[in-house]
C-alpha positions, 0 to 999 in steps of 0.5 A: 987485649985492652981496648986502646983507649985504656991504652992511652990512658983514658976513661970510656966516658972521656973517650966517647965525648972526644969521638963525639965532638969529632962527629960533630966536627965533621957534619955540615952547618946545618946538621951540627947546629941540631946535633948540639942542641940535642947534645946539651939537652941529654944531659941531667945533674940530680943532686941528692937532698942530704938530711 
């Protein structure tokens, strides 16, 4: 069986970020503003030293 979003035609990654900001999306005011400050800060680029 695949997963439905698979059916859809999306990646996992694209498809937790649309339920996420769906979640979000239905917190009350005071809640959402901790609930995306805690999501920006999750998320860390490394960029490799190339030689």
């Amino acid at each position: 069986m695949v997963a439905y979003w698979r059916q859809a035609g999306l990646s996992y990654i694209r498809f937790s970020a649309i339920c996420a900001s769906v979640v979000r999306a239905a917190m009350k005011p005071a809640i959402k503003v901790e609930a995306l400050k805690a999501a920006e800060s999750n998320v860390k680029v490394l960029r490799p030293k190339t030689a």
